[in-house]
LOLUM-307989 format. One record per residue (C-alpha): residue in three letters; z, y, x. Coordinates in steps of 0.05 Angstrom, whole numbers, plus 32768, in hexadecimal, padded with zeros to 4 digits. Last residue first. Layout:
BEGIN
+--------+------+------+------+
| residu |    z |    y |    x |
+--------+------+------+------+
|    ALA |    Z |    Y |    X |
...
+--------+------+------+------+
REM end
This chain:
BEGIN
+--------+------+------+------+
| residu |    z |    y |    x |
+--------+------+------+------+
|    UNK | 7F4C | 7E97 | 80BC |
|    UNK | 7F43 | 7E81 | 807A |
|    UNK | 7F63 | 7E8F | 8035 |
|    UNK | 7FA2 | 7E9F | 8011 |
|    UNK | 7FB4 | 7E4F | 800C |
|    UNK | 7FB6 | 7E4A | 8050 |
|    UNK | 8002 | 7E69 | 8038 |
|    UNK | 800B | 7E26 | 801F |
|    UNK | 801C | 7E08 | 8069 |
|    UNK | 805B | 7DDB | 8066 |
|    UNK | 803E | 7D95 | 804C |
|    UNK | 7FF6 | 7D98 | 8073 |
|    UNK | 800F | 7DBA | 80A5 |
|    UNK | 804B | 7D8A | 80B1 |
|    UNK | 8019 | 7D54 | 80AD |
|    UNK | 7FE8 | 7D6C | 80ED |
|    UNK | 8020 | 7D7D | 8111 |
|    UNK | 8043 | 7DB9 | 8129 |
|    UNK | 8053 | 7DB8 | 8176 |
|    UNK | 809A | 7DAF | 8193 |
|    UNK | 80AC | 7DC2 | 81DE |
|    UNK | 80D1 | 7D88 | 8202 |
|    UNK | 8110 | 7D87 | 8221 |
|    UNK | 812E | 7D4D | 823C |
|    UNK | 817C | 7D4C | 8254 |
|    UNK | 81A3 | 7D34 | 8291 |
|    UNK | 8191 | 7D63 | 82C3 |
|    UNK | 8197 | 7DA1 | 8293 |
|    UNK | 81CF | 7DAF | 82B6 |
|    UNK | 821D | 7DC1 | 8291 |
|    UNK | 8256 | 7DCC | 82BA |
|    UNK | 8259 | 7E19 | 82B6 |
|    UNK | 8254 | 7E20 | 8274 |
|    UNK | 829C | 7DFF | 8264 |
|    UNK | 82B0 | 7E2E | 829C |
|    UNK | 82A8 | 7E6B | 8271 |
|    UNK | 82B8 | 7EA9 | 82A2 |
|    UNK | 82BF | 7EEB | 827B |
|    UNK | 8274 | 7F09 | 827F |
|    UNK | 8271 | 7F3E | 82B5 |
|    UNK | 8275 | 7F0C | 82EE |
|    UNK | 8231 | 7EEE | 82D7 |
|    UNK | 821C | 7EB0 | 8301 |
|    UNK | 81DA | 7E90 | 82EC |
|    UNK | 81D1 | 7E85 | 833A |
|    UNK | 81A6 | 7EC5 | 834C |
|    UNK | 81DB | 7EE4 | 831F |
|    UNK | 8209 | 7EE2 | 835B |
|    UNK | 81E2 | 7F14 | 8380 |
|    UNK | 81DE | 7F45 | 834E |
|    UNK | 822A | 7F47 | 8337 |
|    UNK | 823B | 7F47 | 837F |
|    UNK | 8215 | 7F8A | 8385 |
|    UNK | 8231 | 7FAB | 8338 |
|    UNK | 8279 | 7F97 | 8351 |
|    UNK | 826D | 7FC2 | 838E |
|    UNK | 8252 | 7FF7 | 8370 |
|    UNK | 8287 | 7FF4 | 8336 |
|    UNK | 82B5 | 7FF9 | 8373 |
|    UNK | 82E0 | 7FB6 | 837A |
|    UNK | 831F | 7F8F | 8367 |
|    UNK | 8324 | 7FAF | 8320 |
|    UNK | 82E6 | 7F92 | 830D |
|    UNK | 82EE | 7F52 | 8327 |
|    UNK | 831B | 7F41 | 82EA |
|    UNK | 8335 | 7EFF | 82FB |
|    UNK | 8331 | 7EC4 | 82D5 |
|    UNK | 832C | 7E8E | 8306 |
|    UNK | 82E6 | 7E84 | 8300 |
|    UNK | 82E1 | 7ECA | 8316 |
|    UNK | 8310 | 7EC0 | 834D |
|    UNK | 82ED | 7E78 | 8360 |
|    UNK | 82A7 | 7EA8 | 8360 |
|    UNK | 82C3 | 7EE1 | 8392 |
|    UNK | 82DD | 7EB1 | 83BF |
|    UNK | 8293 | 7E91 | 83C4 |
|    UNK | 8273 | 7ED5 | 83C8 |
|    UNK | 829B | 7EDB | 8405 |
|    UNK | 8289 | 7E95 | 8426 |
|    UNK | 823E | 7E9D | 8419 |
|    UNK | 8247 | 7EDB | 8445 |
|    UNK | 826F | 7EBC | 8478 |
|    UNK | 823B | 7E83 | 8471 |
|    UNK | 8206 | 7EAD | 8488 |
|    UNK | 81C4 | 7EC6 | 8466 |
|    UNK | 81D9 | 7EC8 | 841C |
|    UNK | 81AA | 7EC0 | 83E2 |
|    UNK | 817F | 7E90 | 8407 |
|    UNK | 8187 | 7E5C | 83D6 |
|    UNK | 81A6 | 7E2D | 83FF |
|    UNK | 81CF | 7E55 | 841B |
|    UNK | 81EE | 7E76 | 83D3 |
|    UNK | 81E8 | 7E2B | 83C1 |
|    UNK | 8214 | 7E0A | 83FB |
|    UNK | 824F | 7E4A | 83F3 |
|    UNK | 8257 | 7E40 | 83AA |
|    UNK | 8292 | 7E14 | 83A7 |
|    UNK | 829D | 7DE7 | 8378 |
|    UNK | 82D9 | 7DFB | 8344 |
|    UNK | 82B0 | 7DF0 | 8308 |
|    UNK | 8267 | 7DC9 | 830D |
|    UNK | 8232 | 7DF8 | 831F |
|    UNK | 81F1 | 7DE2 | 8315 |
|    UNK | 81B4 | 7E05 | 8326 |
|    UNK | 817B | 7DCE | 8332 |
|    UNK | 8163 | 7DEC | 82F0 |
|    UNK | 8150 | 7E2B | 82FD |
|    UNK | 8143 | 7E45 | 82B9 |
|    UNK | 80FC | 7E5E | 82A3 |
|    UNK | 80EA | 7E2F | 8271 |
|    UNK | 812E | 7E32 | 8246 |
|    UNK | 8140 | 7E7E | 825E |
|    UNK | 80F9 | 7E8B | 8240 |
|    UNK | 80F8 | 7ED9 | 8254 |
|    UNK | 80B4 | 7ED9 | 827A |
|    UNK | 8099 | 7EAA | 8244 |
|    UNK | 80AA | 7ED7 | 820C |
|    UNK | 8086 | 7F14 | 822D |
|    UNK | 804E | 7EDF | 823B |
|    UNK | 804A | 7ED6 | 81EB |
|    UNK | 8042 | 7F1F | 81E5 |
|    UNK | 8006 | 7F24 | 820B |
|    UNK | 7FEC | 7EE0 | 81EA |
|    UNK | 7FE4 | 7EFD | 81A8 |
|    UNK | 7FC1 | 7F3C | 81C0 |
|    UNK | 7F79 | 7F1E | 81A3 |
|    UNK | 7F6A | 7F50 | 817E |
|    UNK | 7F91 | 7F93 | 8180 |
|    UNK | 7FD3 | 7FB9 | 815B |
|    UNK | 7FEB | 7FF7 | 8183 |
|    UNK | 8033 | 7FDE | 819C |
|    UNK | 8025 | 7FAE | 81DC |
|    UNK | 801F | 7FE3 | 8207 |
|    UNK | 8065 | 7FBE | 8236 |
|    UNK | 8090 | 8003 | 8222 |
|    UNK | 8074 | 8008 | 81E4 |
|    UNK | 808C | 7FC2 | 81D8 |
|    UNK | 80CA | 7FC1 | 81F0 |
|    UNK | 80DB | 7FF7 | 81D6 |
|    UNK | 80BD | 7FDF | 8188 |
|    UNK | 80EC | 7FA0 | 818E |
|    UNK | 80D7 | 7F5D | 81AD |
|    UNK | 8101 | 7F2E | 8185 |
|    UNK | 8109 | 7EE9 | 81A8 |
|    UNK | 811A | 7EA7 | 818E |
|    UNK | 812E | 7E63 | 81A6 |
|    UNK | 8130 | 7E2D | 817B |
|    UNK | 8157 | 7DE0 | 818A |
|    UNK | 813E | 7DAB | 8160 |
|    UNK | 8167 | 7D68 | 8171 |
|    UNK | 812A | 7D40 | 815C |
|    UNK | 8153 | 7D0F | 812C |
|    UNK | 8173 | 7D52 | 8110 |
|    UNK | 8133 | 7D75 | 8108 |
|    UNK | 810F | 7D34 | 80EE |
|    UNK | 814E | 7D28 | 80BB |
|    UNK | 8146 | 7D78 | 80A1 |
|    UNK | 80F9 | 7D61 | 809A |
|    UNK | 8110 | 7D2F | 8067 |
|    UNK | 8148 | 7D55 | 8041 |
|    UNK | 810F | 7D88 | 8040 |
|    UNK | 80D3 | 7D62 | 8024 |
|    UNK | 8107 | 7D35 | 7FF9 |
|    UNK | 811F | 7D76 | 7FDB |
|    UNK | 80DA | 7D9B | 7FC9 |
|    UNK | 80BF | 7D50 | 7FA4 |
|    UNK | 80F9 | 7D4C | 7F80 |
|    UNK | 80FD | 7D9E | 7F63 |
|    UNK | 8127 | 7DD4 | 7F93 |
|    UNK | 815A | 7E09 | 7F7A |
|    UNK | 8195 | 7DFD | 7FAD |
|    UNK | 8166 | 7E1A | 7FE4 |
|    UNK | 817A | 7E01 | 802C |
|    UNK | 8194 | 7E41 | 8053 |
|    UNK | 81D0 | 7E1E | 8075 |
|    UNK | 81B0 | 7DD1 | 807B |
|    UNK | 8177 | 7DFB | 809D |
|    UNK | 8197 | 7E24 | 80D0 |
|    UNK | 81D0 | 7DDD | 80DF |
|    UNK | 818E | 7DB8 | 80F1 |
|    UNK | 8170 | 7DF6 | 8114 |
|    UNK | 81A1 | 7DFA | 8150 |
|    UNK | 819D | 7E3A | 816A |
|    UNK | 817E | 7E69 | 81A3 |
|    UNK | 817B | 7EB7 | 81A6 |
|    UNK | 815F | 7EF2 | 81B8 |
|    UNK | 815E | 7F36 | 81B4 |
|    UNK | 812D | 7F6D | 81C9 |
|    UNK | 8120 | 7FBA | 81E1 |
|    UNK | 815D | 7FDD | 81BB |
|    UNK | 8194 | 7FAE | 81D1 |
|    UNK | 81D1 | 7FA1 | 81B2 |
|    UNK | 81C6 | 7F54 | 81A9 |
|    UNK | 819F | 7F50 | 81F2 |
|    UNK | 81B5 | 7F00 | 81FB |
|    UNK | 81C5 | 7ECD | 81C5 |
|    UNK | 81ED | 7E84 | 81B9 |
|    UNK | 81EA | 7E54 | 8175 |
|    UNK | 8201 | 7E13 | 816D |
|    UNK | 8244 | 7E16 | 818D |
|    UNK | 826B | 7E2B | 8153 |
|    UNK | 8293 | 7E67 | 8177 |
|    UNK | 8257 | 7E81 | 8186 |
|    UNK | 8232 | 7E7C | 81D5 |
|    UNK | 8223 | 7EC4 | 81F7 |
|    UNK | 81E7 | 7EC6 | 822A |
|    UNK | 81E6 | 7EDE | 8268 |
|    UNK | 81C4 | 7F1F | 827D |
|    UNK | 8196 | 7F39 | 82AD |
|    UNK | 814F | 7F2B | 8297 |
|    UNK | 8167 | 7EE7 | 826E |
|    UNK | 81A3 | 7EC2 | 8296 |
|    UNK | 81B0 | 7E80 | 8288 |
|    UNK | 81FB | 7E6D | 8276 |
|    UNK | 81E5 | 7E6A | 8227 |
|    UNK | 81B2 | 7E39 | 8237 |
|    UNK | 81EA | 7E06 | 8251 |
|    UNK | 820C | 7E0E | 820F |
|    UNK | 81D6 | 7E05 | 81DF |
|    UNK | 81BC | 7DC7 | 8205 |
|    UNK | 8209 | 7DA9 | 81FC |
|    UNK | 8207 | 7DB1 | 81BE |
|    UNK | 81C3 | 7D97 | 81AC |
|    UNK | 81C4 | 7D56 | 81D8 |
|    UNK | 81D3 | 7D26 | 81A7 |
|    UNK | 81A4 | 7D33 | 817B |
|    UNK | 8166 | 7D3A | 81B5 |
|    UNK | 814F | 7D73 | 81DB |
|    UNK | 810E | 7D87 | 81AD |
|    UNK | 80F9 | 7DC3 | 81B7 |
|    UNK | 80E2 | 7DFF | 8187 |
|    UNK | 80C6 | 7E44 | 819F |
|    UNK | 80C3 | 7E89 | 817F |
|    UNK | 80A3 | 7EC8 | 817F |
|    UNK | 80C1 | 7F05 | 815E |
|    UNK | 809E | 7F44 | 8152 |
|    UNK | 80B7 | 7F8D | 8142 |
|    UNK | 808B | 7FD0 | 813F |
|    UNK | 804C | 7FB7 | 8140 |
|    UNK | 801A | 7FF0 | 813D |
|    UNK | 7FDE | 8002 | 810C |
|    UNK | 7FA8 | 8023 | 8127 |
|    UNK | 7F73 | 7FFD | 8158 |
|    UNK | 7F78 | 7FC5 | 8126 |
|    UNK | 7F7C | 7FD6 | 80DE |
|    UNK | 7FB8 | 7FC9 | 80AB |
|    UNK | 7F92 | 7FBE | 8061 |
|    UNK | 7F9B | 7FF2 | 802E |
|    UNK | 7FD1 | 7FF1 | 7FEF |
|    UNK | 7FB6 | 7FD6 | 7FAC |
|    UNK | 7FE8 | 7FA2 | 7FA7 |
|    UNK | 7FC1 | 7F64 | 7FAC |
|    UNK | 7F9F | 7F87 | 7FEA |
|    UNK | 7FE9 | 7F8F | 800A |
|    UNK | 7FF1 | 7F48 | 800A |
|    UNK | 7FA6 | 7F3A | 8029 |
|    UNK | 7FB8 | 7F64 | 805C |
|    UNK | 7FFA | 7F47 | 8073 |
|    UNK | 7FDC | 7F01 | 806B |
|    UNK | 7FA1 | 7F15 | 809E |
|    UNK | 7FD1 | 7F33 | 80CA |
|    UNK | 7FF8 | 7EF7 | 80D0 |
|    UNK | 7FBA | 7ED5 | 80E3 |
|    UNK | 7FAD | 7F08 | 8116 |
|    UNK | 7FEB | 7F07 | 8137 |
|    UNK | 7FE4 | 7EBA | 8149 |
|    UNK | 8008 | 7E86 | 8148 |
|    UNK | 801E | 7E82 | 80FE |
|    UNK | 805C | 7E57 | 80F4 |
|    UNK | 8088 | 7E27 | 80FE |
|    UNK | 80D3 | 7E0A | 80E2 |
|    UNK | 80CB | 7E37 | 80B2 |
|    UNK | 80D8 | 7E1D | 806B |
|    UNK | 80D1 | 7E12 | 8027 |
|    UNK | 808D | 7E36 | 8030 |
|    UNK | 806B | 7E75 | 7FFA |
|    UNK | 8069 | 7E9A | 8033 |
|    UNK | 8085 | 7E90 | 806E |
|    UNK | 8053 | 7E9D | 80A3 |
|    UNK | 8054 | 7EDF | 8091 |
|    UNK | 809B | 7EE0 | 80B0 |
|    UNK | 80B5 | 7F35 | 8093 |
|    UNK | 8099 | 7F7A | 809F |
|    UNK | 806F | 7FB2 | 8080 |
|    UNK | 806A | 7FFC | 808D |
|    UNK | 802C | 802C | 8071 |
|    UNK | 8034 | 8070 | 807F |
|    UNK | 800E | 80B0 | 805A |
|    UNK | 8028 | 80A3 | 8017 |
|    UNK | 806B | 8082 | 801C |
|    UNK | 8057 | 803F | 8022 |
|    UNK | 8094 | 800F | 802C |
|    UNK | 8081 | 7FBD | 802D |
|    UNK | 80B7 | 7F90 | 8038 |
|    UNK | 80A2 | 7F46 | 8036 |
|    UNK | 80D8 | 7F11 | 801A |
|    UNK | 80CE | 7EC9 | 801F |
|    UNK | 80DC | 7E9B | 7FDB |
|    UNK | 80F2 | 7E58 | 7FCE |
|    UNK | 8109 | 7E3A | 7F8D |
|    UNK | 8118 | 7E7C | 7F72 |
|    UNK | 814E | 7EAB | 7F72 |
|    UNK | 813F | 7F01 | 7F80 |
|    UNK | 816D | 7F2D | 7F94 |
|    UNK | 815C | 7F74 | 7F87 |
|    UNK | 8142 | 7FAC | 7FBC |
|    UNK | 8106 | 7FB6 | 7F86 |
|    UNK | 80EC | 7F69 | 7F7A |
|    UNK | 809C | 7F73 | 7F75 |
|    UNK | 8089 | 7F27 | 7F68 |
|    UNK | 8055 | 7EF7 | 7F90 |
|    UNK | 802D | 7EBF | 7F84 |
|    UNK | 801D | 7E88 | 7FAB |
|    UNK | 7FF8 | 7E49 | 7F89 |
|    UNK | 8011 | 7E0F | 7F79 |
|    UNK | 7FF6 | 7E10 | 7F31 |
|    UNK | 803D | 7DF9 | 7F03 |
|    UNK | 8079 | 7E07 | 7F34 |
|    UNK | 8054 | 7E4B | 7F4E |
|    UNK | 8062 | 7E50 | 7F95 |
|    UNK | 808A | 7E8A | 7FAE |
|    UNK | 8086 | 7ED4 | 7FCB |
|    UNK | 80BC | 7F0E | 7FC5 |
|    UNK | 809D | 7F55 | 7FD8 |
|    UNK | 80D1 | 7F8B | 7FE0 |
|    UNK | 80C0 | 7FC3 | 7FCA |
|    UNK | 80B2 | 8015 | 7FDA |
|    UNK | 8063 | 8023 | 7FC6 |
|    UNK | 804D | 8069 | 7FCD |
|    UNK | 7FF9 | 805F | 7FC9 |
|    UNK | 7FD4 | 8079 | 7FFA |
|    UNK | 7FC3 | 80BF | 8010 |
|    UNK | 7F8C | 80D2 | 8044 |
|    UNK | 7F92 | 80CF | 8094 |
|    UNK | 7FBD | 8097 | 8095 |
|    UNK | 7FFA | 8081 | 80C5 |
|    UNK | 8001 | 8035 | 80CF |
|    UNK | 8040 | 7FFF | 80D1 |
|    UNK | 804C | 7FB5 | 80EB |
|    UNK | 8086 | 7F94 | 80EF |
|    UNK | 807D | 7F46 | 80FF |
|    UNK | 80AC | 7F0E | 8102 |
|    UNK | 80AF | 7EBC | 810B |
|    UNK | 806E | 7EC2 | 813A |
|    UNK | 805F | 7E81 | 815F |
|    UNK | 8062 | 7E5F | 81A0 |
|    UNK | 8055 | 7E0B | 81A7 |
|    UNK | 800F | 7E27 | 81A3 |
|    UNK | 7FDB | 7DF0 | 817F |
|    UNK | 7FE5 | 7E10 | 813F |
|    UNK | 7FA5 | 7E27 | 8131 |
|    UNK | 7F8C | 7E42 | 80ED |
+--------+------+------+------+
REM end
């Protein structure tokens, strides 16, 4: 298997039509390691609840003619999943060798179609930075829109009503002290309590993006083929606010705009500069522009001030504002060699 992407697939939906009948199947699939052989085995659980030591839950729905199935494939059978498979192929490879334990037919390429995939990235930024890295992401503008920061801090998202994709970025220290498994023998607890101290030490940041099936149709990335990994992961790169963010834009509150609008090209004459710069100190102000202008009007400064991370149709949050990523390293995380070795049992099912 190769895991030398710092990308990887945390998601995939995947369903196919049939010519001839198949078997109706409607279950959830739960999936664990057996205490006594190690190996992973898997229970039908019908819409219940299932408690174990650690379990991941696959959704498979046949209803004779269409065959659906979606969940992390890369989780399976793993206390965790803090990375994963790389590649859509692999995870097709579990998929199918799931639905052969249960009589059902394999998914085939050129037929079936991914209807939902989410690929994800993990940097490091440092303990002490993770709050503050959280907030100065959530400023950045993804396609259009600025991101939204919770109430906690640790977690902000972008596109959360949208039809085509949603993303988001979070702290995954305070993800994995919340879902840790009560339920865990000696050996199970000192892996995790151990790994949580690496993601705290690390100050593990995640960003995530769900590329929904609009998206996709709309990009041809739907009909399931070989080697279309990398498609989708350039789809994530173009929206990486982390990667992609202009990072000699800094705006500290109450400076004026006029030097950067210039700077930057975005206005031609300081008059100009100067106008856009009146409308920013009302917006930071608290002013609703809205009702000072045309919604054409609004909609044209809107554009031009988003060249700088500005959104005036987001309420102003000056605590973003003053934030750079000047001060701070960021550096994409890789799986190693002994995390594999520890977190991996779904290699278990078989080669690659």
């Amino acid at each position: 298997m190769d895991f030398n992407n710092a990308e990887f697939i945390d998601w995939l939906s995947v369903k196919q039509s049939f010519n001839d009948l198949i078997p109706v199947f409607r279950s959830s699939i739960v999936f664990k390691i057996d205490d006594e052989t190690g190996e992973t085995v898997f229970q039908k659980d019908c819409f219940g609840v299932h408690e174990g030591s650690y379990d991941t839950r696959i959704n498979i729905l046949s209803d004779g003619l269409t065959l659906y199935i979606s969940g992390n494939p890369s989780r399976i059978g793993r206390i965790d999943n803090v990375f994963g498979l790389t590649r859509i192929e692999q995870c097709i490879y579990v998929y199918n060798n799931i639905l052969s334990r249960l009589g059902l037919p394999s998914l085939e390429y050129g037929k079936a179609e991914i209807t939902r995939i989410d690929i994800t990235k993990n940097y490091a930024v440092g303990t002490k930075n993770v709050d503050k890295f959280i907030r100065s992401v959530s400023s950045s503008m993804m396609h259009g829109q600025s991101g939204y920061l919770y109430s906690n801090g640790k977690t902000a998202d972008w596109f959360r009503n949208s039809r085509h994709m949603y993303a988001k970025i979070y702290c995954k220290y305070t993800e994995l002290l919340l879902h840790k498994k009560s339920k865990l023998n000696v050996f199970e607890q000192k892996y995790y309590n151990d790994l949580l101290k690496q993601v705290q030490d690390v100050g593990l940041c995640r960003l995530e993006i769900e590329f929904k099936s609009k998206l996709l149709k709309a990009k041809g990335l739907t009909l399931l083929r070989c080697n279309m990994t990398a498609e989708i992961i350039n789809l994530f790169k173009d929206r990486n606010v982390i990667e992609n963010i202009d990072t000699s834009i800094s705006i500290p509150k109450n400076q004026h705009i006029v030097e950067l609008l210039l700077e930057k090209e975005i206005c031609k004459t300081k008059s100009s500069a100067n106008h856009y710069n009146t409308i920013y100190q009302s917006w930071l102000n608290g002013h609703d522009l809205k009702a000072n202008y045309s919604k054409a009007q609004f909609y044209k400064i809107r554009k031009k001030l988003l060249l700088i991370n500005i959104d005036i149709s987001e309420k102003c949050n000056a605590q973003n504002i003053n934030t750079s990523f000047k001060t701070m390293e960021v550096i994409e995380l890789y799986a190693s060699d002994e995390y594999i070795r520890n977190s991996m049992p779904v290699l278990r099912l078989g080669k690659f």
